[in-house]
C-alpha positions as CSV (number, residue, x, y, z in Angstrom):
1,X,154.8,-21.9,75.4
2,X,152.5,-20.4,72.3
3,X,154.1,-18.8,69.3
4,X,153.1,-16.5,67.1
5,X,151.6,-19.1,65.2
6,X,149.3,-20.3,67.3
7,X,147.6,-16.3,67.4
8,X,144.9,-15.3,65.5
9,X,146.8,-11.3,64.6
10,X,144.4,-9.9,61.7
11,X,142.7,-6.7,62.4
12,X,144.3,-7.1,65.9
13,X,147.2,-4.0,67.8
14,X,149.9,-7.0,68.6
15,X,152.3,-5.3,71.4
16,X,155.7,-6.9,70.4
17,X,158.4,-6.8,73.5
18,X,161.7,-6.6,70.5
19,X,165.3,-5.9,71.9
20,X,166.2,-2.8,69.8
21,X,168.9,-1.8,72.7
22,X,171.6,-1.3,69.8
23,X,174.6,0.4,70.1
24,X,174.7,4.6,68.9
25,X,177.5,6.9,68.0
26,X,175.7,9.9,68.2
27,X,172.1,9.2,66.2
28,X,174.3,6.6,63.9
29,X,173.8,2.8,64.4
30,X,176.8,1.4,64.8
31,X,175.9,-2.4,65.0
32,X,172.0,-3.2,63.8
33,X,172.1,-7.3,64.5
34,X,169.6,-6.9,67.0
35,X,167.1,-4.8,64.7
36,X,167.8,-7.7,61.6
37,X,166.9,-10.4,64.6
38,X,163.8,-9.1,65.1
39,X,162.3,-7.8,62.0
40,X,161.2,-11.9,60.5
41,X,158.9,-11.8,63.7
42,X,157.6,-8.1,62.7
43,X,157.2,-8.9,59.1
44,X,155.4,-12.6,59.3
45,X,153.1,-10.5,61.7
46,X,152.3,-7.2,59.2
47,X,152.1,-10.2,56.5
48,X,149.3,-11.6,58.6
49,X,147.4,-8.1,58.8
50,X,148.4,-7.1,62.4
51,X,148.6,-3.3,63.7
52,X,151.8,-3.7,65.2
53,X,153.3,-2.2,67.9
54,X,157.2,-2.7,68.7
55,X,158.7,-1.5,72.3
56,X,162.0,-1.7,73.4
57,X,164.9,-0.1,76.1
58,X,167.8,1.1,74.9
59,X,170.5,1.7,77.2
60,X,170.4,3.3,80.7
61,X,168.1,6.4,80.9
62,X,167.3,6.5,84.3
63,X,163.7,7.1,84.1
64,X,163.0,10.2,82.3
65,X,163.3,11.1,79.0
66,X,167.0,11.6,77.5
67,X,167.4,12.5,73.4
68,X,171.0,10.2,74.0
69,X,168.7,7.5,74.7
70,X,166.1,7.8,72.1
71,X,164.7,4.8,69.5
72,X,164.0,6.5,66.7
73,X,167.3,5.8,64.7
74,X,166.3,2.0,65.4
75,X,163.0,2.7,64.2
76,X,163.8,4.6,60.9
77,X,166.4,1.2,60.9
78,X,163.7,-0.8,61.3
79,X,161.7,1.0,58.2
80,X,164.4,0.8,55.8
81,X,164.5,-3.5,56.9
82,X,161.1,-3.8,56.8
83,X,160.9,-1.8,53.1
84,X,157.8,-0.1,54.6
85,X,157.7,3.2,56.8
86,X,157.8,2.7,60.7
87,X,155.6,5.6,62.6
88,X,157.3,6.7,65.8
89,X,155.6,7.5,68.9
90,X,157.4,10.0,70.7
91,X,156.3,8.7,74.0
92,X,155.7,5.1,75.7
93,X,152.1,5.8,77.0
94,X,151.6,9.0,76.3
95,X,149.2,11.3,73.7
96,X,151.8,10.6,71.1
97,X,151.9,6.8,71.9
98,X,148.2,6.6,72.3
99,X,147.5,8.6,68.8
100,X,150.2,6.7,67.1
101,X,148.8,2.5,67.8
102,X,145.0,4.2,67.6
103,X,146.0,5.5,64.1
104,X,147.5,2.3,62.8
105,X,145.9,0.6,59.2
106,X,146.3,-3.2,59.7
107,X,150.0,-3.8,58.0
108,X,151.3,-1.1,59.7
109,X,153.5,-0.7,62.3
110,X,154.8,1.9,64.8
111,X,157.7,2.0,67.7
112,X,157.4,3.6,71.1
113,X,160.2,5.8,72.4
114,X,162.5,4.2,75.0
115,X,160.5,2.1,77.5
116,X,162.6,3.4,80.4
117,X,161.8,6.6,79.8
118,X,159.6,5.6,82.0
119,X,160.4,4.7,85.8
120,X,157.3,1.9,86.2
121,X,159.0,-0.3,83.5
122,X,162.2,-0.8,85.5
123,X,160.7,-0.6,88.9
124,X,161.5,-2.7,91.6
125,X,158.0,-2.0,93.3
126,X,155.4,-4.3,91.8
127,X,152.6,-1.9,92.1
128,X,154.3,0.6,90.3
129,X,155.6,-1.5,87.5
130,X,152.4,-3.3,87.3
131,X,150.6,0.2,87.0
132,X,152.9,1.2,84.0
133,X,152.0,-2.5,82.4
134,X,148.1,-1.2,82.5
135,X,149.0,1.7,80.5
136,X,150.6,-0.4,77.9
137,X,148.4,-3.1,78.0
138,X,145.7,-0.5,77.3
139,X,147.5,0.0,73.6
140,X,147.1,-3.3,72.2
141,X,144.6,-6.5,71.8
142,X,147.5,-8.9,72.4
143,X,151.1,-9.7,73.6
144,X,154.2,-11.1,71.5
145,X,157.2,-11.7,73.5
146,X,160.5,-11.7,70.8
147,X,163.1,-9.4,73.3
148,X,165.4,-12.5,74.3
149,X,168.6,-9.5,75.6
150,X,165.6,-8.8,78.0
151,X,164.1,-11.7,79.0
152,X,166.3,-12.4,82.2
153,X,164.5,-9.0,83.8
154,X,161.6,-8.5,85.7
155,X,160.6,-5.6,84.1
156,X,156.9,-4.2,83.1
157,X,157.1,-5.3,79.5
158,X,158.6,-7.9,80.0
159,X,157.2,-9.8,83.0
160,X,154.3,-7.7,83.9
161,X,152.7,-6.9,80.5
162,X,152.1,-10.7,79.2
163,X,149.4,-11.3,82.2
164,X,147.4,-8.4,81.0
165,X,147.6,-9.6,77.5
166,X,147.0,-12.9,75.7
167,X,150.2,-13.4,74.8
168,X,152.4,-15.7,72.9
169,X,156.7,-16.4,72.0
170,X,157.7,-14.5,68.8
171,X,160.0,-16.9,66.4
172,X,163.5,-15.1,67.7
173,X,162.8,-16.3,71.0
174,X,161.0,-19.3,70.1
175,X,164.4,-19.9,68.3
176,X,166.6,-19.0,71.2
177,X,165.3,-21.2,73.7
178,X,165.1,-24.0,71.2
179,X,169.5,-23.5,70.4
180,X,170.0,-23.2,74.8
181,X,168.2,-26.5,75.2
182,X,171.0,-28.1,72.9
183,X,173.4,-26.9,75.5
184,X,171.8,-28.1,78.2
185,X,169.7,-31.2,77.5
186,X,170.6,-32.8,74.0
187,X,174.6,-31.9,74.1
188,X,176.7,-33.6,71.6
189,X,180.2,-34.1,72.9
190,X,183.2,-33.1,73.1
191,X,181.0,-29.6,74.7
192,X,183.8,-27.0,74.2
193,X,182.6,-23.7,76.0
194,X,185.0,-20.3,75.1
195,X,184.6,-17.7,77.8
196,X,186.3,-14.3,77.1
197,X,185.1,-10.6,78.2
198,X,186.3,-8.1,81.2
199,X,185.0,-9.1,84.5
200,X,185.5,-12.9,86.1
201,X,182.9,-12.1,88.0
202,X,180.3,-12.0,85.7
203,X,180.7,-15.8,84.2
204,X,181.2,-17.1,88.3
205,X,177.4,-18.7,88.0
206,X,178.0,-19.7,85.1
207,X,181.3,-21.3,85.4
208,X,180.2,-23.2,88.3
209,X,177.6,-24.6,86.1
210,X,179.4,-25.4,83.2
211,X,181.5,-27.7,84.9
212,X,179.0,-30.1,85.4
213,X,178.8,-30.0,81.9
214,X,181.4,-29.1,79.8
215,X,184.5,-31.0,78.6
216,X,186.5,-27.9,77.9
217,X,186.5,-24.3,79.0
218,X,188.8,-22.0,77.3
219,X,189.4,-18.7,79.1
220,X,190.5,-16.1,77.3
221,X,190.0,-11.9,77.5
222,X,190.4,-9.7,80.9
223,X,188.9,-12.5,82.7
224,X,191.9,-14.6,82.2
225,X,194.6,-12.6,84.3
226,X,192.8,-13.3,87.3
227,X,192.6,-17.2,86.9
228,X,196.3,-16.1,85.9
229,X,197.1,-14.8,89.2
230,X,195.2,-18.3,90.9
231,X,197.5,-20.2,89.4
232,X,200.1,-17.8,91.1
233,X,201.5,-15.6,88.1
234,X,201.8,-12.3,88.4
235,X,200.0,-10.1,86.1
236,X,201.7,-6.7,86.2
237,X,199.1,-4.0,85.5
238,X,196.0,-6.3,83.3
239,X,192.7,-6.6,84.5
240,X,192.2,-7.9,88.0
241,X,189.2,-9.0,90.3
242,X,191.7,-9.5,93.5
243,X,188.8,-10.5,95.6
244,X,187.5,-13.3,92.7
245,X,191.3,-15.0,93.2
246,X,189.9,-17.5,96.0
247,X,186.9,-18.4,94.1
248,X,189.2,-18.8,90.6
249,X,191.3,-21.1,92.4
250,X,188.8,-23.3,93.6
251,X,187.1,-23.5,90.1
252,X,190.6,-24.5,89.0
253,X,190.6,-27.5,91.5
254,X,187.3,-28.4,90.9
255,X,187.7,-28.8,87.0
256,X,191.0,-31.6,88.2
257,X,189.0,-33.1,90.1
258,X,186.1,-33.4,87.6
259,X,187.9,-34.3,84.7
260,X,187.1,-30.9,82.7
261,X,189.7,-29.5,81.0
262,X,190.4,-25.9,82.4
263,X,192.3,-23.9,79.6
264,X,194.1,-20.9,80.0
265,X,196.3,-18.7,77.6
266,X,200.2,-19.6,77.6
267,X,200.9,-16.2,76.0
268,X,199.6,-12.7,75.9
269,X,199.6,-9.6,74.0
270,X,200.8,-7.0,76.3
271,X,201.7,-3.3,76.5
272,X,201.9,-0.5,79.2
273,X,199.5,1.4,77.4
274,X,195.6,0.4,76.8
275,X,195.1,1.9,72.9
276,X,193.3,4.5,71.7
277,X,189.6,2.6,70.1
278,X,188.8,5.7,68.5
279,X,191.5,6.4,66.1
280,X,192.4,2.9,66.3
281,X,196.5,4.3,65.9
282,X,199.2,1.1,65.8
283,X,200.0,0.3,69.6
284,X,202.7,-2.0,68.5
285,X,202.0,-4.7,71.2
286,X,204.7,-7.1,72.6
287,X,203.7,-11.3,72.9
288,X,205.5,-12.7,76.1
289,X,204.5,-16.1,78.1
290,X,201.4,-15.7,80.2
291,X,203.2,-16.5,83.3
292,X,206.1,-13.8,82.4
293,X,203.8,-10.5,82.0
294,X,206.0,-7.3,83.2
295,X,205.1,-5.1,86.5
296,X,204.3,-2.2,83.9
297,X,202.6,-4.2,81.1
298,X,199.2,-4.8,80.5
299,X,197.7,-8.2,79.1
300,X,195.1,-7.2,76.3
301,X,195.1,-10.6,73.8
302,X,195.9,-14.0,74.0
303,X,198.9,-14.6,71.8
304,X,199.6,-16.6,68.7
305,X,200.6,-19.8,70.6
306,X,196.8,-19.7,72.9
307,X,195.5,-18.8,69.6
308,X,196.4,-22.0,68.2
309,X,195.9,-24.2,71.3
310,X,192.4,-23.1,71.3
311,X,191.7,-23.1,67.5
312,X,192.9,-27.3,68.5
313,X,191.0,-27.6,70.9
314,X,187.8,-26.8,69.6
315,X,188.8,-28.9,66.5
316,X,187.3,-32.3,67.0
317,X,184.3,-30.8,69.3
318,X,180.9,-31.5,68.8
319,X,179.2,-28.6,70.2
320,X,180.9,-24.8,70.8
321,X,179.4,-22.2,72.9
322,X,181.5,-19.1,72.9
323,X,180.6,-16.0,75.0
324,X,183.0,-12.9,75.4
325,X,186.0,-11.5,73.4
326,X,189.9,-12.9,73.7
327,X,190.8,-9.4,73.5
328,X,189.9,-6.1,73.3
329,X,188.9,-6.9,69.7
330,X,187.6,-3.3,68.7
331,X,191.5,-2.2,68.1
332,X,192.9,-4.0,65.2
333,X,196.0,-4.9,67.0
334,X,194.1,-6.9,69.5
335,X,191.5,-8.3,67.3
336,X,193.3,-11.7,66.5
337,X,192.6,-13.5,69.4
338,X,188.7,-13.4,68.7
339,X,189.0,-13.5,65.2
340,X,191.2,-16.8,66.0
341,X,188.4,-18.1,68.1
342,X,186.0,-17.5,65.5
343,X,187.5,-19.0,62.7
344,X,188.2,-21.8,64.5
345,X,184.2,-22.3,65.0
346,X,183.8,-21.8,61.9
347,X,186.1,-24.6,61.2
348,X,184.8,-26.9,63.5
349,X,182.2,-30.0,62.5
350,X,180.5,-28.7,66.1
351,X,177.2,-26.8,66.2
352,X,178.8,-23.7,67.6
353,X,176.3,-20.8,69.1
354,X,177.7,-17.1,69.9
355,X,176.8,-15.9,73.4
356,X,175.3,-12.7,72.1
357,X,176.7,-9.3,73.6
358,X,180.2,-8.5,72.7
359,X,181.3,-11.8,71.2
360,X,178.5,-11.4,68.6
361,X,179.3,-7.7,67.9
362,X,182.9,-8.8,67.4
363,X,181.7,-11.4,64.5
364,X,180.3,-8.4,62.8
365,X,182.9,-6.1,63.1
366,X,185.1,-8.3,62.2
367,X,183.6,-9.3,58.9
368,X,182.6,-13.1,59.5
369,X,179.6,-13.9,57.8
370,X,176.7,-14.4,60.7
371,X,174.9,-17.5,58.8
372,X,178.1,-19.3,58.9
373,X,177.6,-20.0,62.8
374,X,175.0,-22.4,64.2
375,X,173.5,-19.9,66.0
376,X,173.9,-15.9,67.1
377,X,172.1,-15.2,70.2
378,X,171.0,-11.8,71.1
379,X,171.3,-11.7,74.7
380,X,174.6,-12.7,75.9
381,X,172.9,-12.0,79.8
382,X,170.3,-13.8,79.5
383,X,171.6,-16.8,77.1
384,X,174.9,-16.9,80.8
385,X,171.4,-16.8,82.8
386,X,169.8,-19.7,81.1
387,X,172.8,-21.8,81.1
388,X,173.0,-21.2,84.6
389,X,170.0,-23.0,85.6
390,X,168.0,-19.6,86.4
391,X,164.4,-18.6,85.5
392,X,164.2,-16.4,83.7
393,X,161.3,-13.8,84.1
394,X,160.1,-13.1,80.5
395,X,159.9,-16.8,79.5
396,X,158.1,-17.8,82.7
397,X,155.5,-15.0,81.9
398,X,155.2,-16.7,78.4
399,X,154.4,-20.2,79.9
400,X,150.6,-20.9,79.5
């Protein structure tokens, strides 16, 4: 795979695929990690004299234009990074985007509204995703693949656009790929993997790879309560994937059997009410054993004792890979289960890598400092993707 280093950029329109799919509040940026990930690639590329031309998605516009949706607060965001102004095409292929790249001074760069704005770039028909891909490829000289929270799609930027282009990895992915091979070829042991977020069903794949792998899996978040009810505890009213219960309870038996220590919490944070995230007002939660959660009470964050059992267990490790919240950390009364997980990777001798996705959003909210972790990924899909063994679209269309 070439990088960025191997292109010759001066004078040249360099297409770069970023992941600018950041979170809004209105036009405000509430979380800009993915903008800061990507602006090294931007800058070593308007340092080497390249008209450059960023694209992204940002959330889930379904094919036509929607102002909720727009990128232009990531792209005045990406100005103010960048110390230099950012021109904004107000289009994807379009008079605006074709008058923006055509009007660019070497240095310069510009960003093009939402990329699925347009239907061809999410298409599951190749012509019409491959016909979308001509119109982009039409704006630039050459192709620089740095969106790793997109790379796991077959999209037109991201998996079409590269064969029209020659094309090369920017340094965030270059990076990325470099951190998930010390996960799966070169681990150091004890390989301590911390799974939190909503949906068992999600981290299945994953799971089921991990345990050819790992040496401890700590569950935590609304995942939990249905490996919970495997083990036959009842869960009163928490998060539960009824139809994943089989399938927990044969991961279960299959990490015995292996060897691999399968950790779940031994107490909860519960209450009968979920709280209120936006005014954040005290919901006065109650800690009872995990196997004792009330008909009318809802689990929402491991408890002090998992807290510490964890923070133990990750202790003597020699490599950490955490992906997905303990809690439901964006209330401050369930935010001490992830901050506890955090910590305790930041304590750790291990190299320790954050899954992307929530887990690396809770780092920032939280107020850890980012460069105190081996690594941050910025796609928590496609880092569970890789780890499961799965090509993944946009680095396969990198390959030479």
């Amino acid at each position: 795979m070439k990088t960025i280093d191997d292109l010759q950029v001066a004078g040249k329109r360099v297409f770069v695929r970023a992941d600018l799919n950041v979170p809004l509040d209105g036009t405000t940026i509430t979380d800009d990690g993915r903008i800061r990930a990507v602006a090294p690639t931007i800058a070593k590329l308007v340092e080497r004299g390249a008209k450059v031309i960023v694209a992204s998605h940002l959330g889930r516009p379904k094919g036509a234009p929607d102002p909720a949706f727009s990128l232009a607060p990531a792209a005045g965001r990406l100005g103010e990074i960048l110390g230099q102004a950012v021109a904004f095409a107000t289009d994807t292929v379009g008079v605006s985007a074709r008058s923006v790249t055509a009007g660019l001074a070497d240095g310069q760069v510009a960003v093009l509204e939402n990329l699925r704005f347009n239907p061809g770039e999410t298409s599951k028909d190749d012509a019409e995703r491959g016909a979308f891909a001509d119109r982009l490829a039409a704006l630039a000289d050459l192709y620089v693949g740095d969106g790793f929270g997109a790379v796991h799609r077959k999209h037109a930027s991201v998996y079409d656009l590269p064969a029209r282009l020659p094309h090369a990895a920017g340094d965030l992915i270059a990076t990325e790929v470099q951190v998930l091979k010390k996960l799966t070829e070169d681990v150091k042991r004890p390989y301590v993997v911390a799974l939190g977020g909503a949906k068992v069903s999600d981290k299945l794949a994953v799971i089921d790879q991990l345990l050819e792998k790992a040496d401890r899996i700590l569950v935590g978040g609304g995942m939990a309560y249905t490996f919970l009810k495997a083990k036959g505890h009842e869960v009163g009213i928490s998060l539960l994937q009824e139809d994943q219960v089989p399938a927990c309870q044969g991961y279960l038996a299959r990490a015995e059997k292996r060897g691999v220590e399968f950790v779940l919490p031994v107490d909860v944070l519960v209450s009968a009410e979920f709280p209120d995230l936006k005014t954040k007002a005290p919901a006065n939660p109650g800690t009872v054993a995990a196997d004792a959660i009330p008909a009318d009470q809802e689990g929402l964050d491991i408890g002090p004792k998992t807290r510490e059992l964890y923070a133990a267990k990750v202790a003597d490790a020699g490599t950490v890979f955490w992906n997905g919240p303990m809690g439901v950390f964006e209330h401050p009364d369930y935010a001490g289960g992830t901050k506890a997980v955090a910590q305790a990777l930041l304590d750790s001798p291990a190299f320790t890598v954050v899954g992307g996705g929530d887990s690396a959003a809770a780092v920032r909210l939280l107020g850890f400092d980012e460069n105190a972790f081996g690594h941050i990924s910025t796609g928590g899909g496609a880092s569970l993707e890789y780890l499961e063994g799965k090509t993944l679209p946009g680095l396969a269309a990198l390959e030479d």
